[in-house]
C-alpha positions as a printed Julia matrix, in Angstrom:
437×3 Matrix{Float64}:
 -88.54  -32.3   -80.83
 -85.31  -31.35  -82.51
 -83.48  -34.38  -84.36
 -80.11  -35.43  -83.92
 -79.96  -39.25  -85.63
 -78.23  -37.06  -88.82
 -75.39  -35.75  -86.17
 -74.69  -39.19  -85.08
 -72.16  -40.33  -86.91
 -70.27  -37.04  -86.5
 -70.24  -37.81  -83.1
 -68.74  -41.24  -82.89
 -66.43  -39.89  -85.2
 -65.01  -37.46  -82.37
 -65.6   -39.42  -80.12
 -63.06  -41.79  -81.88
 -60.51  -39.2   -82.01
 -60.18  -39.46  -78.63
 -58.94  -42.65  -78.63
 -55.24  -43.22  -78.26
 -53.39  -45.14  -81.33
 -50.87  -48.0   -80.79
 -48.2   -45.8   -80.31
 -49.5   -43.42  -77.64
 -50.82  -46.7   -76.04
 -47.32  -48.26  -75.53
 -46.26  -45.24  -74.33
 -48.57  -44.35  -71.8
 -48.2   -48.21  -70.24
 -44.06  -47.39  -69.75
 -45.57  -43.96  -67.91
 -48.45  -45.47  -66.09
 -47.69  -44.07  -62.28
 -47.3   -40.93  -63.79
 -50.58  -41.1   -65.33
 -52.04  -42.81  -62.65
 -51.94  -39.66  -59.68
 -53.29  -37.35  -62.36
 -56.29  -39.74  -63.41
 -58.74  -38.47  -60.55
 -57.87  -34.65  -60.56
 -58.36  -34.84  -64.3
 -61.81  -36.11  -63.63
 -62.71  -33.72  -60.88
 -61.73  -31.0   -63.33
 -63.95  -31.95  -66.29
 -66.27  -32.07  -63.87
 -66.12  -29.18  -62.91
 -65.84  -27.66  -66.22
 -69.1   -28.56  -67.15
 -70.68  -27.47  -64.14
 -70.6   -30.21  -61.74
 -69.36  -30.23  -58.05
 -68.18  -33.03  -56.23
 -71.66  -33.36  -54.49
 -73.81  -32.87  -57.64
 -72.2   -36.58  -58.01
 -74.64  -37.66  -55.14
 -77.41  -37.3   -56.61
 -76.35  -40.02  -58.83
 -77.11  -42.83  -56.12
 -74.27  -44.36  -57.65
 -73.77  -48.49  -56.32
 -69.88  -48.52  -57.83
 -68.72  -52.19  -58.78
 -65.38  -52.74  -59.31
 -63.56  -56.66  -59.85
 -61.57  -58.66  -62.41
 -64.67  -61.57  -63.18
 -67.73  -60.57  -63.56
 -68.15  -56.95  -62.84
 -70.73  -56.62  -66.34
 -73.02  -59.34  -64.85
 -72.88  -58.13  -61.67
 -73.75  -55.23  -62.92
 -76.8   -55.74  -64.98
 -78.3   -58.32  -62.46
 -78.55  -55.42  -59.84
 -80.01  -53.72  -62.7
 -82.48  -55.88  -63.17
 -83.56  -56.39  -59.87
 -83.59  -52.78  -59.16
 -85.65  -51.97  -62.69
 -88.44  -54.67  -61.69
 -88.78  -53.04  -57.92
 -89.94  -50.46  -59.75
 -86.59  -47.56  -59.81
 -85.81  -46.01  -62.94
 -82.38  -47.46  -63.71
 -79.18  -45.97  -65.37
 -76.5   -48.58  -66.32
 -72.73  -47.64  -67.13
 -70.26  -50.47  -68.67
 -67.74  -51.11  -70.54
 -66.56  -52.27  -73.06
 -69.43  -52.26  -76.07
 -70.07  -55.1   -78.85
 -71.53  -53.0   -81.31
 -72.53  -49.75  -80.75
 -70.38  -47.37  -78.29
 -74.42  -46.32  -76.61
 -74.81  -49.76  -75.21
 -72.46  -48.44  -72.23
 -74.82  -45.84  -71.32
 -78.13  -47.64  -70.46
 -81.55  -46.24  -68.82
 -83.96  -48.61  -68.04
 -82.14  -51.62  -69.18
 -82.24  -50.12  -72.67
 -79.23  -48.86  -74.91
 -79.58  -45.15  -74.9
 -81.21  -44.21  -78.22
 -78.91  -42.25  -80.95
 -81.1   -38.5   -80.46
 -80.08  -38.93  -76.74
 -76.62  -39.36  -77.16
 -75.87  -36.56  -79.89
 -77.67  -33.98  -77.79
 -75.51  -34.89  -74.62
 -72.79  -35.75  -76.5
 -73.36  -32.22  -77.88
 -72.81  -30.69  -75.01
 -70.56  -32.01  -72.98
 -67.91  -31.53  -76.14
 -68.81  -28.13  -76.57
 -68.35  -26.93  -73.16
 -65.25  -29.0   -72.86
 -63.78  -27.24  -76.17
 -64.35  -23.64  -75.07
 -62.79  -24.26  -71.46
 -59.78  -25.46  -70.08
 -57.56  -25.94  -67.03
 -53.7   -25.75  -66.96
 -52.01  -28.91  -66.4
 -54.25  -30.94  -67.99
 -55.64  -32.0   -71.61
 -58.51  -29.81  -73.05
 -60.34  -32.88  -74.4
 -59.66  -35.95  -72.26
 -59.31  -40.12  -72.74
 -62.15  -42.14  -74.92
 -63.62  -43.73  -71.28
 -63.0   -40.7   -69.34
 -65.15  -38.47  -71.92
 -67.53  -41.96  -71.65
 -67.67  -41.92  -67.97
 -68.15  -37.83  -67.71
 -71.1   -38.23  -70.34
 -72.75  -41.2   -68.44
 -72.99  -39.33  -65.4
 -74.64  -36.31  -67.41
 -77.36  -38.33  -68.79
 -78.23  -39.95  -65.69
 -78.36  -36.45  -63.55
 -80.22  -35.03  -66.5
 -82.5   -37.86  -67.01
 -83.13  -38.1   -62.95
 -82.52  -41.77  -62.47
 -83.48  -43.35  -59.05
 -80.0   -45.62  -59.23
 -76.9   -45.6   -60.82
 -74.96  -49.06  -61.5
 -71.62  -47.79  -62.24
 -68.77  -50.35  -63.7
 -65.39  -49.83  -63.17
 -63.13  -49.84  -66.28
 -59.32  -50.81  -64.72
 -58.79  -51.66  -61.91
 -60.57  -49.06  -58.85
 -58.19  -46.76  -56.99
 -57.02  -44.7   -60.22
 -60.12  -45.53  -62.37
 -62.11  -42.61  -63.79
 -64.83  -43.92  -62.04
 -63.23  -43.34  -58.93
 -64.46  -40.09  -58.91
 -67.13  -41.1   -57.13
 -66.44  -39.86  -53.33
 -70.18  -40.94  -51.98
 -71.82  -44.3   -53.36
 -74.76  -45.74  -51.81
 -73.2   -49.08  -52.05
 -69.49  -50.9   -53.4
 -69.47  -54.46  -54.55
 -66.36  -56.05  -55.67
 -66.62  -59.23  -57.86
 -64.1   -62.0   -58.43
 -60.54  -61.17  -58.24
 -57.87  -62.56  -61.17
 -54.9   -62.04  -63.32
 -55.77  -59.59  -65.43
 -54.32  -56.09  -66.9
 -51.05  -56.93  -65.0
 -48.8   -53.74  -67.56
 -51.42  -51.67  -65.66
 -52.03  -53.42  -61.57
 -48.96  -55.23  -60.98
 -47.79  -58.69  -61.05
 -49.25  -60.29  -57.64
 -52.91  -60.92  -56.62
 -52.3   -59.08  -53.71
 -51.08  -55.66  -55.99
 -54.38  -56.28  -58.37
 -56.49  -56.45  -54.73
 -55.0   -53.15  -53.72
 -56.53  -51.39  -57.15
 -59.97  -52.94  -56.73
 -60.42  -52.13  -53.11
 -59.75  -48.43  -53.86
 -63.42  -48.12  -54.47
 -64.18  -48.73  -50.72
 -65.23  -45.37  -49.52
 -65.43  -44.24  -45.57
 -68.97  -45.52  -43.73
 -70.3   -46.82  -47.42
 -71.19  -50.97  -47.21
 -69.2   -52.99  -49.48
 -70.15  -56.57  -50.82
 -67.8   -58.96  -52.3
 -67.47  -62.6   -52.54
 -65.04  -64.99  -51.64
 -61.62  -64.52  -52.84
 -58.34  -66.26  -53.97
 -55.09  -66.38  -51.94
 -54.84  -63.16  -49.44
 -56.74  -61.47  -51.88
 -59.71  -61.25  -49.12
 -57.29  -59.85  -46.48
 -56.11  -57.11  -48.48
 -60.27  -55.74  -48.89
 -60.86  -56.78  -45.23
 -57.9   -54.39  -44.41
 -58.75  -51.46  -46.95
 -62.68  -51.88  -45.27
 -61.82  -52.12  -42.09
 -59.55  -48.59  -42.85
 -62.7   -46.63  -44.11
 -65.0   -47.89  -41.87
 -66.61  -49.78  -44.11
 -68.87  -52.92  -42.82
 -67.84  -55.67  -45.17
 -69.69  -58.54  -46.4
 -68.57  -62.2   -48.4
 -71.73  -63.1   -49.96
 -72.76  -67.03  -51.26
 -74.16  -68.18  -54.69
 -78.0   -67.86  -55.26
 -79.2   -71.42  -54.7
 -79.46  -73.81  -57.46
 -83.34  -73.77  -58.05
 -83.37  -69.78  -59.17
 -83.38  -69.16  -62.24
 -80.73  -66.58  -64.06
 -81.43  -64.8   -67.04
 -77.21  -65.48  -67.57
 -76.38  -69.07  -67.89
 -73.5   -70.39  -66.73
 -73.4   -71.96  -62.95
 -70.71  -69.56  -62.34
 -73.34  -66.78  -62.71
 -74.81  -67.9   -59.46
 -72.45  -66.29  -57.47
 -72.77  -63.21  -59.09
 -75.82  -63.45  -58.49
 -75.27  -63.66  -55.35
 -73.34  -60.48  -54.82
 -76.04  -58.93  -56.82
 -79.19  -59.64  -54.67
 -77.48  -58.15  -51.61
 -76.05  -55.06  -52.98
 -79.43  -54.55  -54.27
 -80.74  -55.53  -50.62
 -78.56  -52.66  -49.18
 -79.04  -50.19  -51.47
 -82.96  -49.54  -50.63
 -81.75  -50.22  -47.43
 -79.66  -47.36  -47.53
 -81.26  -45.36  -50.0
 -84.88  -46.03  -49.13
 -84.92  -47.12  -45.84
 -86.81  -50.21  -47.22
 -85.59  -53.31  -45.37
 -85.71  -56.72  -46.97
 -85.34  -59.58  -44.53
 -85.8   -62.73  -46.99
 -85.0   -61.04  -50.41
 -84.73  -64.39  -52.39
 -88.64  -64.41  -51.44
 -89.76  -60.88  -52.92
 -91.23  -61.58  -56.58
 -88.73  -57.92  -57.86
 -85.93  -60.19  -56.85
 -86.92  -63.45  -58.66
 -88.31  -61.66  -61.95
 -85.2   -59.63  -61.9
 -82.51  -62.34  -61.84
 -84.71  -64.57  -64.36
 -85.1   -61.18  -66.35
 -81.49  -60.14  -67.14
 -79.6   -60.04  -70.41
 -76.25  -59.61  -71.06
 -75.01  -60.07  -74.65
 -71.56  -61.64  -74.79
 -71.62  -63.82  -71.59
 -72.64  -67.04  -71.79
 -74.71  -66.46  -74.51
 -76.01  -68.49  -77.76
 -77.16  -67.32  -80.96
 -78.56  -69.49  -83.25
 -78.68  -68.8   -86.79
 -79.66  -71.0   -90.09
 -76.21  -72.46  -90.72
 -74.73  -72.38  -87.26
 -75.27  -71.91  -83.47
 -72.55  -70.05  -81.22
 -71.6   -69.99  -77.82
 -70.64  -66.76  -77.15
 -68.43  -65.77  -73.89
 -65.96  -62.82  -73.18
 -63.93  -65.07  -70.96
 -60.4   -63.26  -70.38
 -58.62  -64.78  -67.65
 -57.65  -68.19  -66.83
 -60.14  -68.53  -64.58
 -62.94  -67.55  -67.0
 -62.38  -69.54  -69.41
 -62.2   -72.75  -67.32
 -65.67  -71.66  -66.61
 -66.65  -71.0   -70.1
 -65.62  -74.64  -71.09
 -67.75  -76.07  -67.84
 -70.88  -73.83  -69.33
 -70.12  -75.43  -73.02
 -68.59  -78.8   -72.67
 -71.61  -80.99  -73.01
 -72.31  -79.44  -76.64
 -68.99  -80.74  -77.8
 -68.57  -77.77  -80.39
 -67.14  -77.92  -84.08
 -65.26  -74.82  -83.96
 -63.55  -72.67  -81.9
 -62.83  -68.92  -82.9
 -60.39  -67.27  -80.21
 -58.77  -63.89  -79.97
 -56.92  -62.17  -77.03
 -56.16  -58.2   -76.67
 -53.69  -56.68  -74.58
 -50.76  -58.34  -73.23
 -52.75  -61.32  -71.65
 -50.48  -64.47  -71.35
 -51.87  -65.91  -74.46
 -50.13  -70.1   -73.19
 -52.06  -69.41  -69.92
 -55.23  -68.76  -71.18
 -55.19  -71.65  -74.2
 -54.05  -74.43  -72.02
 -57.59  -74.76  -70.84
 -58.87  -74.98  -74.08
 -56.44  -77.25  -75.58
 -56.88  -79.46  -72.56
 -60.28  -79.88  -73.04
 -59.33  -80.59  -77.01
 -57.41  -82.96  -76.08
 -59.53  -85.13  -73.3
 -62.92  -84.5   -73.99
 -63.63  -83.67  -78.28
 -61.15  -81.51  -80.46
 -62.2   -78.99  -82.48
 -62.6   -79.54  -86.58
 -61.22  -76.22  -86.88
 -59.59  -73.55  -85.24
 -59.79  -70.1   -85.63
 -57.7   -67.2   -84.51
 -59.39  -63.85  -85.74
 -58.51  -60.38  -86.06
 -62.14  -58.96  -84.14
 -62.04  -56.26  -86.89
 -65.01  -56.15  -89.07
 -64.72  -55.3   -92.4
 -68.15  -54.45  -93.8
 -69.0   -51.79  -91.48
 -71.47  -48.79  -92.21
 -70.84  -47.19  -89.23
 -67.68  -46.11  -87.04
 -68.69  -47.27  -83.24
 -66.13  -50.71  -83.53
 -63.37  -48.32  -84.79
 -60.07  -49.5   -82.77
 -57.37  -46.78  -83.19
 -55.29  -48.89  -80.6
 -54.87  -51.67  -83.02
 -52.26  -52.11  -84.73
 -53.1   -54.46  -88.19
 -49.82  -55.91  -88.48
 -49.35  -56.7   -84.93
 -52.5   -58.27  -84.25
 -51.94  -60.85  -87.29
 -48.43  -61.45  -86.31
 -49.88  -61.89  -82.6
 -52.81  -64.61  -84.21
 -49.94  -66.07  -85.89
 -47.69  -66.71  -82.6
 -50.89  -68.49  -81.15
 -51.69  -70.68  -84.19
 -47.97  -72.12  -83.74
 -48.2   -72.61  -79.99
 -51.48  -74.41  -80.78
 -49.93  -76.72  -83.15
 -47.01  -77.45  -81.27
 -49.54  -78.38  -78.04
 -51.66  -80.4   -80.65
 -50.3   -80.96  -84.02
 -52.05  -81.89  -86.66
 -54.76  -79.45  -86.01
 -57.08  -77.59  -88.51
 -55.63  -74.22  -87.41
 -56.76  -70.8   -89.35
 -55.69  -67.31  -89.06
 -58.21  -64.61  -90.13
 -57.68  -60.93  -90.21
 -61.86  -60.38  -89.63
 -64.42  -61.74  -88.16
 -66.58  -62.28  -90.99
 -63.67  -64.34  -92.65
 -63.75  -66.27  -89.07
 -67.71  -66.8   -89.17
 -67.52  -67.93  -92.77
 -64.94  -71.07  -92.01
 -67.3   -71.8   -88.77
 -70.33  -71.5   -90.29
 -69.02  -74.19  -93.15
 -67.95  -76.65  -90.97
 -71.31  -76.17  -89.17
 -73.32  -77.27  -92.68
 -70.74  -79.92  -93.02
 -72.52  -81.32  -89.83
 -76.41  -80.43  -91.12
């Protein structure tokens, strides 16, 4: 068996060329629309230049999940489910926490580093000795990410394919995807608005766009006409629609949170359809089949709702990013009345929006000793897989340093840090967590 672990690094390190830096980014945002019509030709022609036709993508047996909340969990519960019924599962999310591989998953399981250099490997090479006028030779970070994914799992013959949008739906390199088995979309919210538009009912629009013609697609209930808008683009393709519930209280979830329970929820009857659909396998009662139970109880998914627990210190851990997420994040913590809180925001989020939760909750129910904005650059890195070319060190300090002041002028007289790394951030939480031992 040839080894590749010594061409890793080499890898990432492409790989990470193909990311755009803070400059490119800004400029792309002011020439989105632009961007936007050429995002799914693009795709179709990597595709085909490395051999693959629209209906190789079939044999995928793709379930495509797009949302604003909860698309990850989603996500890796129907993974779950699907892995303990038995089906050899491929997984494809973004974005990672450590290592760029944990987006490409078979079997629940990061794909090791030998896997990814030889398809890695390949796909580059092929892409650098063809091209296609009108578009790049080498393309985007996530679309190279999303044409790799779908390599591995066609080479490695997986019986499903959970695929997670990245932005939005309708424009999303995902999108490719003309045939899915099954579409789920998860909780809508304010999110990405430089990108989907100001109104609920313009970010709606983008994450119905994965609704294909005849294919079943699951969602849950929705805010404002949010609901209308994926009734409407359904009811367009054909496409039988169903508003699932929460899984009741006395299942267990391998994601805390009570929020998880709804997507949950969505999760259990996507999977439900898909060996409907796929396998012809119909499941009447499928909060009764033991794949389903072991499956839910079974899943882990670093980074939501977690808590690590070390010597000096235990953290809650949630990638809460909308206002609406982090109101649930404080629900899933409040009773541990925490000592520190360690915060950043990327993109253009309304950073006011999404504090006034927090600072409500400092100020009714237990304020923090300390507060913590961090840069989530880490310093003392021996490999290249975190590398951020889109961030820009100066900005993101000067951004931490607009959110210390709003913090302070909400509740003054707070213990308010700036860090530019996360290990500087740890170090001030994990003291004030000794103070306390």
């Amino acid at each position: 068996m040839t080894k590749y672990v010594s061409k890793y690094s080499d890898c990432i390190k492409r790989l990470n060329s193909l990311q755009s830096n803070a400059n490119v980014v800004a400029a792309l945002k002011l020439s989105r629309d632009q961007m936007n019509k050429k995002s799914i030709p693009e795709m179709q022609s990597l595709l085909s230049r490395i051999g693959y036709s629209k209906d190789n993508l079939d044999g995928l047996n793709a379930i495509h999940i797009s949302g604003t909340k909860g698309k990850g969990s989603t996500s890796a519960f129907i993974e779950s489910i699907l892995r303990h019924k038995g089906l050899r599962t491929g997984m494809f999310t973004s974005p990672h926490l450590i290592f760029v591989r944990e987006r490409i998953r078979i079997q629940g399981l990061p794909i090791d580093e030998n896997l990814f250099t030889r398809y890695f490997e390949e796909i580059w090479n092929k892409l650098q000795f063809t091209n296609e006028a009108g578009f790049p030779q080498m393309p985007s970070y996530f679309r190279f990410l999303t044409i790799l994914a779908f390599h591995i799992f066609l080479q490695e013959q997986v019986d499903v394919s959970v695929i997670e949008v990245g932005i939005g739906g309708t424009y999303d390199s995902t999108n490719v995807l003309e045939r899915p088995i099954v579409c789920g979309i998860t909780s809508l919210g304010y999110d990405h608005q430089n990108i989907l538009g100001n109104t609920i009912s313009d970010i709606a629009k983008h994450k119905a766009g994965i609704i294909k013609k005849n294919i079943p697609t699951f969602t849950v209930p929705q805010p404002e006409n949010s609901l209308d808008i994926i009734r409407e683009k359904a009811s367009a393709e054909y496409s039988e629609l169903t508003v699932c519930e929460e899984v009741p209280l006395g299942i267990e979830l391998g994601i805390k949170g009570d929020h998880q329970r709804l997507n949950a929820g969505l999760a259990v009857e996507i999977s439900k359809s898909f060996l409907s659909n796929r396998f012809k396998e119909n499941i009447s009662s499928p909060l009764k089949e033991k794949f389903v139970i072991n499956g839910l109880s079974a899943t882990s998914w670093p980074g939501r709702s977690q808590i690590v627990e070390t010597t000096k210190c235990k953290y809650y851990l949630d990638g809460a990013h909308t206002v609406e997420s982090i109101q649930k994040c404080i629900n899933w913590v409040n009773p541990c009345t925490p000592h520190s809180l360690i915060f950043y925001y990327s993109g253009e989020r309304d950073y006011a929006r999404l504090l006034e939760p927090i600072i409500k909750y400092a100020k009714e129910v237990s304020n923090f000793e300390k507060i913590v904005f961090s840069s989530p650059k880490i310093k003392d890195l021996t490999f290249h897989d975190c590398d951020n070319l889109s961030l820009d060190d100066s900005a993101v300090v000067s951004k931490l340093e607009t959110l210390k002041a709003y913090w302070n002028t909400r509740l003054p007289n707070s213990n308010v840090f700036v860090t530019d790394s996360v290990e500087e951030a740890l170090n001030l939480a994990d003291k004030t967590c000794f103070s306390h031992n």
